[in-house]
N, CA, C and O atoms as a GROMACS GRO file, in nm:
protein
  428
    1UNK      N    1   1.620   1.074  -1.635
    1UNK     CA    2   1.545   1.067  -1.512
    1UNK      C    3   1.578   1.190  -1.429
    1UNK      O    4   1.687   1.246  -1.410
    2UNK      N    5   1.450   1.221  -1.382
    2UNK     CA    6   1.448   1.372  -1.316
    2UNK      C    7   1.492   1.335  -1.160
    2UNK      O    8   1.395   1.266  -1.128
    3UNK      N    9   1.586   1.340  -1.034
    3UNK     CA   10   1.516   1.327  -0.933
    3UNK      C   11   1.512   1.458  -0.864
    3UNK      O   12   1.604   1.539  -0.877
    4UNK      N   13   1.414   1.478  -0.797
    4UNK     CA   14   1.372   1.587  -0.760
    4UNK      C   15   1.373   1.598  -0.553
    4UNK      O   16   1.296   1.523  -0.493
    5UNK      N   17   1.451   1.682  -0.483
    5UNK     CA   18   1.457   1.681  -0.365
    5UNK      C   19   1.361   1.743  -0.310
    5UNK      O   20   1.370   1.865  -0.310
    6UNK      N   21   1.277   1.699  -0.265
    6UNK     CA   22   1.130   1.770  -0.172
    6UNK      C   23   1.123   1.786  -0.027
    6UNK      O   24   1.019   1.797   0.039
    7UNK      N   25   1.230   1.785   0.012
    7UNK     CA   26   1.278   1.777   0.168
    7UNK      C   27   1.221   1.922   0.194
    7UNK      O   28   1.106   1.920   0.240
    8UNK      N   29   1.258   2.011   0.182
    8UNK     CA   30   1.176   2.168   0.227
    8UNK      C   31   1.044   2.170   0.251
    8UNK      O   32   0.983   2.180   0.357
    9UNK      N   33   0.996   2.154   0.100
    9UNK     CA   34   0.852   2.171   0.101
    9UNK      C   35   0.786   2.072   0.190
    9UNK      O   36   0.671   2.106   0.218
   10UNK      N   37   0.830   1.941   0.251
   10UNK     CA   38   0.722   1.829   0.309
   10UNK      C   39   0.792   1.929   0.434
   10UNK      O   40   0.715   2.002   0.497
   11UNK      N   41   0.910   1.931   0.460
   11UNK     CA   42   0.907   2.012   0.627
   11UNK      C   43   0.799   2.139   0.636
   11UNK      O   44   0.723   2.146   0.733
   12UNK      N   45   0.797   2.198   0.574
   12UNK     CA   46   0.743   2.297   0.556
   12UNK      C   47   0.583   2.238   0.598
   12UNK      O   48   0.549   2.234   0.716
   13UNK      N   49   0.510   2.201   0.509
   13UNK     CA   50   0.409   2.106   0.538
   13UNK      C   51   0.396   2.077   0.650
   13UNK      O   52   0.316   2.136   0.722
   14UNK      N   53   0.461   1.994   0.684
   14UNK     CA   54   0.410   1.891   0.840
   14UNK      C   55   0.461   1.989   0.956
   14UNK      O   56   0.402   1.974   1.063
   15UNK      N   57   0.573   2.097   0.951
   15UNK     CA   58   0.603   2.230   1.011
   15UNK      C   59   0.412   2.258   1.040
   15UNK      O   60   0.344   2.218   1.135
   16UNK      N   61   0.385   2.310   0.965
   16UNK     CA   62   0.256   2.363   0.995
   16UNK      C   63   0.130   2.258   0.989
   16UNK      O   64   0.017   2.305   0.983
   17UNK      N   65   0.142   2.170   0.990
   17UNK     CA   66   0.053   2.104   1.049
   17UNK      C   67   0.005   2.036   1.169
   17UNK      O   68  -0.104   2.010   1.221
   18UNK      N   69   0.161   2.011   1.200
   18UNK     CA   70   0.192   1.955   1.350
   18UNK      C   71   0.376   2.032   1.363
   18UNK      O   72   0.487   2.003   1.319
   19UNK      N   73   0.317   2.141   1.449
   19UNK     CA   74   0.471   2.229   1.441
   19UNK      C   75   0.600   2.133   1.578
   19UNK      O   76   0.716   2.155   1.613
   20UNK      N   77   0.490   2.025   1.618
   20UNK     CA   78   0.570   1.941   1.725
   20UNK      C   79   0.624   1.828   1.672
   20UNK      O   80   0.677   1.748   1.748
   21UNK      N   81   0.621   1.809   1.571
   21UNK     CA   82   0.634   1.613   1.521
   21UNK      C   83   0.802   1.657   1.454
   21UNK      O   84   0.837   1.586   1.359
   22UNK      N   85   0.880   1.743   1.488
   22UNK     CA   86   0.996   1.750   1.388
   22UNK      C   87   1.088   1.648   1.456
   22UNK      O   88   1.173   1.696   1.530
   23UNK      N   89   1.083   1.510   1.440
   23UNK     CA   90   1.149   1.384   1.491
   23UNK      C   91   1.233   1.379   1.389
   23UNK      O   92   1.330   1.334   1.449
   24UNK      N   93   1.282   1.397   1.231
   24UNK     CA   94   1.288   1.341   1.159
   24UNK      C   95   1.443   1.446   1.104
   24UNK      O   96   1.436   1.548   1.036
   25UNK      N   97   1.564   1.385   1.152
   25UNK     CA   98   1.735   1.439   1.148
   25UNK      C   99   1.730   1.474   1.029
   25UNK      O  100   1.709   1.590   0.993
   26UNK      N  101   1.752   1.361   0.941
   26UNK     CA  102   1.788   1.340   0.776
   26UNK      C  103   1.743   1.261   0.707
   26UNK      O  104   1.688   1.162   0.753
   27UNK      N  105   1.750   1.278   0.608
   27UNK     CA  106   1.688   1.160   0.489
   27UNK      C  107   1.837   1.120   0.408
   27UNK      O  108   1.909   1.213   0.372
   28UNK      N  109   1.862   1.033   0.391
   28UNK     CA  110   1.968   0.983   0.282
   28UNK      C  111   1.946   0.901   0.148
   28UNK      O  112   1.860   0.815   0.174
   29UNK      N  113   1.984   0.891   0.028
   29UNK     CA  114   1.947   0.799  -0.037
   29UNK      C  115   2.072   0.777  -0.106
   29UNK      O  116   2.156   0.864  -0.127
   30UNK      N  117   2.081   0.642  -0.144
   30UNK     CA  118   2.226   0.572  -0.218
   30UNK      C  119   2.170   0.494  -0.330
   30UNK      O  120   2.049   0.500  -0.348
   31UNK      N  121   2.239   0.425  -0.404
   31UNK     CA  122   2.219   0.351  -0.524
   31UNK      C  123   2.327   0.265  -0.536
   31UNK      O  124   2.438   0.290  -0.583
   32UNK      N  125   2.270   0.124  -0.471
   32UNK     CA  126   2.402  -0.025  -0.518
   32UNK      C  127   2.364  -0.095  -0.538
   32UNK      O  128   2.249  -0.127  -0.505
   33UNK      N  129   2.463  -0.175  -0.622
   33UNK     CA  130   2.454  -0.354  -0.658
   33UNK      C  131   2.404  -0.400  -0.604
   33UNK      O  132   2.426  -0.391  -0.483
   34UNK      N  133   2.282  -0.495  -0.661
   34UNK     CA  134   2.198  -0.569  -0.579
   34UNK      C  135   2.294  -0.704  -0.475
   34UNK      O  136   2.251  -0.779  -0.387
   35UNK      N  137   2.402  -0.694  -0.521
   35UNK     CA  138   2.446  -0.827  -0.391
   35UNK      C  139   2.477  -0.679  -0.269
   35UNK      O  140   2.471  -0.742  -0.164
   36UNK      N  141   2.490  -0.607  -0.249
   36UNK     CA  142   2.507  -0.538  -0.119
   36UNK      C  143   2.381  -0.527  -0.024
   36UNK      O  144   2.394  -0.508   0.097
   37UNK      N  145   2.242  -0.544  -0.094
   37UNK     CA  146   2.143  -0.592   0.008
   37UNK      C  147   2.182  -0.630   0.132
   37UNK      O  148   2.196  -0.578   0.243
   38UNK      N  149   2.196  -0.740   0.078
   38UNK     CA  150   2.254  -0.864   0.182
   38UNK      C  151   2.342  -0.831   0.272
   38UNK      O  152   2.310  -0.849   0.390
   39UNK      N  153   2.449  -0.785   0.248
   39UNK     CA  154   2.534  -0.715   0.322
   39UNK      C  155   2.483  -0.602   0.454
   39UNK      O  156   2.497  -0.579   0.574
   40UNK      N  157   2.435  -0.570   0.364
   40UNK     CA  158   2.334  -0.433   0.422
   40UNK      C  159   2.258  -0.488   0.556
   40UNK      O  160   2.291  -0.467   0.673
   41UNK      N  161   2.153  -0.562   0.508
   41UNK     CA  162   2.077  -0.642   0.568
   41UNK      C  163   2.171  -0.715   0.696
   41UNK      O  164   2.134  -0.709   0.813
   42UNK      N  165   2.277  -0.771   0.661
   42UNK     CA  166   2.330  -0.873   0.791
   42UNK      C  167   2.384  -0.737   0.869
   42UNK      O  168   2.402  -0.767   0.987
   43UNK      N  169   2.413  -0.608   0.847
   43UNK     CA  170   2.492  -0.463   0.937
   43UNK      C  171   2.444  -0.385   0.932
   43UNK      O  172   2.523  -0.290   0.926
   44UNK      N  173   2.328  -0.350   0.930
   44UNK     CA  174   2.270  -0.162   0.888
   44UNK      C  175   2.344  -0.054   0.945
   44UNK      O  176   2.370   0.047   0.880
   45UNK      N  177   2.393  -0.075   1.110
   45UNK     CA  178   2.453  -0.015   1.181
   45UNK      C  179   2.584   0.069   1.123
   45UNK      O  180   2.610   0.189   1.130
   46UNK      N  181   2.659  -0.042   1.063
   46UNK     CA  182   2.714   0.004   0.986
   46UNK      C  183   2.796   0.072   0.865
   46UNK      O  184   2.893   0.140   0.832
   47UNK      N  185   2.650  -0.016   0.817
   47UNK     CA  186   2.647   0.139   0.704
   47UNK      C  187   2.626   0.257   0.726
   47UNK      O  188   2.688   0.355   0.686
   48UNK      N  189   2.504   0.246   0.814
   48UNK     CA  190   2.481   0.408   0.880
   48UNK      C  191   2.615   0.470   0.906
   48UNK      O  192   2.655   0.572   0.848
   49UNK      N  193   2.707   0.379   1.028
   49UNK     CA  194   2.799   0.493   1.048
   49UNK      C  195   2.895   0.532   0.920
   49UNK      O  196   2.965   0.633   0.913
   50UNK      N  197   2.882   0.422   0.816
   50UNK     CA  198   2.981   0.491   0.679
   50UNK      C  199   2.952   0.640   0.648
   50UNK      O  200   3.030   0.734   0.632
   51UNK      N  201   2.754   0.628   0.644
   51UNK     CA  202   2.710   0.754   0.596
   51UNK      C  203   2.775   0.843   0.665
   51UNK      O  204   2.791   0.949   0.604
   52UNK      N  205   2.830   0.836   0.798
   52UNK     CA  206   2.768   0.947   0.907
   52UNK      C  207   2.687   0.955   0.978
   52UNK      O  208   2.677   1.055   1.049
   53UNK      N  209   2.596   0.849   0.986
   53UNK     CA  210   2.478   0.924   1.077
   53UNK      C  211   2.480   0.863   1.175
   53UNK      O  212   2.475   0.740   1.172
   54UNK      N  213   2.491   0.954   1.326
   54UNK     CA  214   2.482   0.898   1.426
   54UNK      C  215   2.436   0.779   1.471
   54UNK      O  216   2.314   0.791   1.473
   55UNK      N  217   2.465   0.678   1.506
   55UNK     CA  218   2.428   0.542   1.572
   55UNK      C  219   2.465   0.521   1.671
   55UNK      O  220   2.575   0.572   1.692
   56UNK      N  221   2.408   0.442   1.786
   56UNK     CA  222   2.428   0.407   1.921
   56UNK      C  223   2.409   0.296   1.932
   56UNK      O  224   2.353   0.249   1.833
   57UNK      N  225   2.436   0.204   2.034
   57UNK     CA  226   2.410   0.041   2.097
   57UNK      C  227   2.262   0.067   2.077
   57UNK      O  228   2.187   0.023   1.989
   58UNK      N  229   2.238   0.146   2.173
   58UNK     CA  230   2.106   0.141   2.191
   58UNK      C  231   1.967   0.187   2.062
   58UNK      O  232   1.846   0.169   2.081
   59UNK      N  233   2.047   0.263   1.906
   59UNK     CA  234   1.938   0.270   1.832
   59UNK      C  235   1.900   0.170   1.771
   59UNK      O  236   1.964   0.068   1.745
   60UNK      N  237   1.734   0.210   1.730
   60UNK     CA  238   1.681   0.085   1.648
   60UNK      C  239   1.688   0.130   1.536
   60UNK      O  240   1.669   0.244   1.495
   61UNK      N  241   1.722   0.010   1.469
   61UNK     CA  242   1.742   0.065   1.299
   61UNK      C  243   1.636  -0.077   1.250
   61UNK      O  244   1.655  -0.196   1.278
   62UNK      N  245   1.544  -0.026   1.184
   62UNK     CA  246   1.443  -0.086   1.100
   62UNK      C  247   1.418  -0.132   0.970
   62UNK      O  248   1.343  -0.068   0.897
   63UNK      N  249   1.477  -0.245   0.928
   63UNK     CA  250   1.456  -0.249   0.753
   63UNK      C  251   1.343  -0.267   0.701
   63UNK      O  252   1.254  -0.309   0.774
   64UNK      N  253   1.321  -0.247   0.589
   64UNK     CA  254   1.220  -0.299   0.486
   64UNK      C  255   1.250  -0.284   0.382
   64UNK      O  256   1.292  -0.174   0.348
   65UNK      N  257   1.238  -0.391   0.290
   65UNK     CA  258   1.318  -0.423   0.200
   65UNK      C  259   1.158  -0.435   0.074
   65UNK      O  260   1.073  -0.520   0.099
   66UNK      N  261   1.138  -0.334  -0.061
   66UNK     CA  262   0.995  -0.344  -0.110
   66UNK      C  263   1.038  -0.350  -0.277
   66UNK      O  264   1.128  -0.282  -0.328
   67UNK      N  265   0.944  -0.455  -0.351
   67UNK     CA  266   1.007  -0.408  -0.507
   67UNK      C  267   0.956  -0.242  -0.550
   67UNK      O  268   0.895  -0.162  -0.479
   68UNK      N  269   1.002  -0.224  -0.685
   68UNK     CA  270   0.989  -0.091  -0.723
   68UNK      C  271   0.851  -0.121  -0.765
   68UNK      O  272   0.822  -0.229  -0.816
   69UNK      N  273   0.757  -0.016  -0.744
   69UNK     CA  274   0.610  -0.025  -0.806
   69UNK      C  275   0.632  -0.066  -0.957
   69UNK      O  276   0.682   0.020  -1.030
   70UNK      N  277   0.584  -0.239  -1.033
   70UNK     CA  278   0.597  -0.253  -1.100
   70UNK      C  279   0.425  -0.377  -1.094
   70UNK      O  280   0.372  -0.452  -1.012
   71UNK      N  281   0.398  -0.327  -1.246
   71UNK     CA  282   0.235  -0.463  -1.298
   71UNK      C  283   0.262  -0.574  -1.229
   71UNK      O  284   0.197  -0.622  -1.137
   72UNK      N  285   0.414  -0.630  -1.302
   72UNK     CA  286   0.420  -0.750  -1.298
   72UNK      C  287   0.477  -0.796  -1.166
   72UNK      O  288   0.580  -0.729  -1.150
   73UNK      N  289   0.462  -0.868  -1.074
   73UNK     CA  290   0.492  -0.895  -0.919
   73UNK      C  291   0.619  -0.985  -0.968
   73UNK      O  292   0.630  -1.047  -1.074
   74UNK      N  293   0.736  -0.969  -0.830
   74UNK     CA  294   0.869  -1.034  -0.831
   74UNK      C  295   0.894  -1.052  -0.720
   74UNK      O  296   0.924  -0.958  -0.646
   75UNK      N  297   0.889  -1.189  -0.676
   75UNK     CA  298   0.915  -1.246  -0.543
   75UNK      C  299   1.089  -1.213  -0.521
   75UNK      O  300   1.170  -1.218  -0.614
   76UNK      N  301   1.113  -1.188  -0.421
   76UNK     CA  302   1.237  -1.152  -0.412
   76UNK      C  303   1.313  -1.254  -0.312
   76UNK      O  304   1.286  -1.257  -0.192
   77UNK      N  305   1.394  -1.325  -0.362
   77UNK     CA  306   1.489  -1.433  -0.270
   77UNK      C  307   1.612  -1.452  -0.312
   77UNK      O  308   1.649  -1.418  -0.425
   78UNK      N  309   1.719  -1.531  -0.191
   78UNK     CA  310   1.809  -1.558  -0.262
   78UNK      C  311   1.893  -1.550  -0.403
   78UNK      O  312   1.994  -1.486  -0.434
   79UNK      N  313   1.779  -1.677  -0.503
   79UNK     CA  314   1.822  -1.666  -0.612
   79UNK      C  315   1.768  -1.570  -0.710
   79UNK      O  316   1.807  -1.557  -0.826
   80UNK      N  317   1.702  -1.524  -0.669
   80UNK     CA  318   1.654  -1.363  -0.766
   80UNK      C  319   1.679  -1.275  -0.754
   80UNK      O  320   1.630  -1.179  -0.813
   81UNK      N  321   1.816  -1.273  -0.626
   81UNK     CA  322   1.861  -1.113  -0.604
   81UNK      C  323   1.968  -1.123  -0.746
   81UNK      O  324   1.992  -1.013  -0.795
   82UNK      N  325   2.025  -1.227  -0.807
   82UNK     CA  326   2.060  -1.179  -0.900
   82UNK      C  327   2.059  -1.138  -1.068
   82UNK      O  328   2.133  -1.141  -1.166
   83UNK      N  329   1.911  -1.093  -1.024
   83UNK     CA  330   1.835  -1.062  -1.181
   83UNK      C  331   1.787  -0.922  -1.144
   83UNK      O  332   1.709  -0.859  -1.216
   84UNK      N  333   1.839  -0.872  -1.020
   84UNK     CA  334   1.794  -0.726  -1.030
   84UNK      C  335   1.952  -0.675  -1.092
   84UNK      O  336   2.058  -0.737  -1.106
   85UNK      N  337   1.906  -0.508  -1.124
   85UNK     CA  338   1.981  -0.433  -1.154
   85UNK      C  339   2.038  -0.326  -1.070
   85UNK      O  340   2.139  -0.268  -1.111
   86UNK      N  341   1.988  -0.296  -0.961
   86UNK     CA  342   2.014  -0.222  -0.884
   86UNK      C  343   1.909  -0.224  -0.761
   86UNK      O  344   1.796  -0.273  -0.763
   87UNK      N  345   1.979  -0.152  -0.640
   87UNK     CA  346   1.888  -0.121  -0.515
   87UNK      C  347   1.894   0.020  -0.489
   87UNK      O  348   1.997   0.087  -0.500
   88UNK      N  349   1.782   0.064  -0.455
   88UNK     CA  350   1.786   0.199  -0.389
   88UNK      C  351   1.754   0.198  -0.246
   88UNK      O  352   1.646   0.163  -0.199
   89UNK      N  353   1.886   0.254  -0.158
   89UNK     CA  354   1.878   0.298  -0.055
   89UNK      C  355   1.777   0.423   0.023
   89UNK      O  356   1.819   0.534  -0.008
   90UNK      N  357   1.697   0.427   0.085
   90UNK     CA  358   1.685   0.543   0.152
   90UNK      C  359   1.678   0.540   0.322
   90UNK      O  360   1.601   0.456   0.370
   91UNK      N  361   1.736   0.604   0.394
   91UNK     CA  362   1.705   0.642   0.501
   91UNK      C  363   1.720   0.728   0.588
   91UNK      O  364   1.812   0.809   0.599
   92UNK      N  365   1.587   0.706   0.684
   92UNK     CA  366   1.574   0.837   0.763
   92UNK      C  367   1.624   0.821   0.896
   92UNK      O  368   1.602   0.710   0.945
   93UNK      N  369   1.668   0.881   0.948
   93UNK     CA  370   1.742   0.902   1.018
   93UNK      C  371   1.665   0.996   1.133
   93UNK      O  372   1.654   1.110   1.089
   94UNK      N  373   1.607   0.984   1.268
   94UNK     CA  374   1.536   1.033   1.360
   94UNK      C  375   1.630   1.110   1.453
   94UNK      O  376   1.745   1.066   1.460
   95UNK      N  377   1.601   1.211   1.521
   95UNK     CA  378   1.665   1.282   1.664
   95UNK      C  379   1.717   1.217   1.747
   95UNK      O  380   1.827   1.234   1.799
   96UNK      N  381   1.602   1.094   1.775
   96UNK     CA  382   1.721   1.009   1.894
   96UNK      C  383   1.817   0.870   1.900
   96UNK      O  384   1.860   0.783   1.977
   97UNK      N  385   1.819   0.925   1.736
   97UNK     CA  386   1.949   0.823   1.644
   97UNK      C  387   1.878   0.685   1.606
   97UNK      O  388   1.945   0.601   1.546
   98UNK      N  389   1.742   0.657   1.641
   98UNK     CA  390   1.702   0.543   1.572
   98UNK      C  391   1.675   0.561   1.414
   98UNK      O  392   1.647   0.675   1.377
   99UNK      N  393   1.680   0.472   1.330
   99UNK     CA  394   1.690   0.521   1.136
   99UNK      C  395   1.552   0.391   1.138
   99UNK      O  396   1.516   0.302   1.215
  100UNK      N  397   1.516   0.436   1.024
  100UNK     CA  398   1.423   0.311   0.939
  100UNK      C  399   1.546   0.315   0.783
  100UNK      O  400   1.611   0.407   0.733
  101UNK      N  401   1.532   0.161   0.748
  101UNK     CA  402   1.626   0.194   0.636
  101UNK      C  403   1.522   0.143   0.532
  101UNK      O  404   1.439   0.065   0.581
  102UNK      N  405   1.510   0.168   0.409
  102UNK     CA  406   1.415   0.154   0.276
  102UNK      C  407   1.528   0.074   0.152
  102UNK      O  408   1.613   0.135   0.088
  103UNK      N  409   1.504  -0.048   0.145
  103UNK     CA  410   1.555  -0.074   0.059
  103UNK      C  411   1.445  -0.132  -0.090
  103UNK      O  412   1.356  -0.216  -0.088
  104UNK      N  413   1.485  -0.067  -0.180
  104UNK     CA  414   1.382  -0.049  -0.260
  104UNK      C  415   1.475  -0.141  -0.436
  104UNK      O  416   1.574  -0.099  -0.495
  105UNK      N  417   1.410  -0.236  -0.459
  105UNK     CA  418   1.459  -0.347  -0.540
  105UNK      C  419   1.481  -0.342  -0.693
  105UNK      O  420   1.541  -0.447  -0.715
  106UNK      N  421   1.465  -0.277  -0.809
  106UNK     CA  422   1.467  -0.266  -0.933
  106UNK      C  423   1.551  -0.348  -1.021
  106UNK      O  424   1.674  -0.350  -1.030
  107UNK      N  425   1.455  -0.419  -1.088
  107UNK     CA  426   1.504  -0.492  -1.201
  107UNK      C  427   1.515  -0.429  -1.329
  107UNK      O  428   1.557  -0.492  -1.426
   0.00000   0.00000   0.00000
């Protein structure tokens, strides 16, 4: 598996398309055991600050939690978090310390 970092080229992009919209600090991405969801999910805050990335009382941190683009659909609950194989983390991380976090599900 290739992964490929495109962080330049999309700044670059939206740089010149809208040279005002640069809201957007960092991007992060991680890879864990599907029981750390949960974890995740009950603290985002603090995972963020594990990463590093600035957090305040006052930021909003946003989850969404989506399966991996797959045919076959997988309701995701409780007892089916433990038939995945992994989660992928991503998040972005904004200027005035609010993050959206991406948690992305693979079986």
């Amino acid at each position: 598996m290739e992964i490929q970092d495109d962080t330049d080229a999309l700044r670059k992009l939206f740089a010149e398309m809208n040279p005002d919209s640069g809201e957007v600090e960092s991007v992060h991405r991680a890879e864990l055991d599907p029981e750390m969801a949960l974890a995740l999910m009950a603290n985002p805050k603090a995972a963020l600050k594990a990463m590093n990335i600035p957090v305040s009382t006052e930021s909003r941190v946003d989850l969404t939690m989506k399966n991996r683009a797959d045919r076959a659909t997988m309701e995701l609950g409780f007892t089916s978090v433990a038939r995945l194989r992994r989660i992928i983390i991503i998040v972005i991380h904004y200027r005035n310390c609010d993050a959206d976090i991406i948690i992305i599900a693979t079986r």
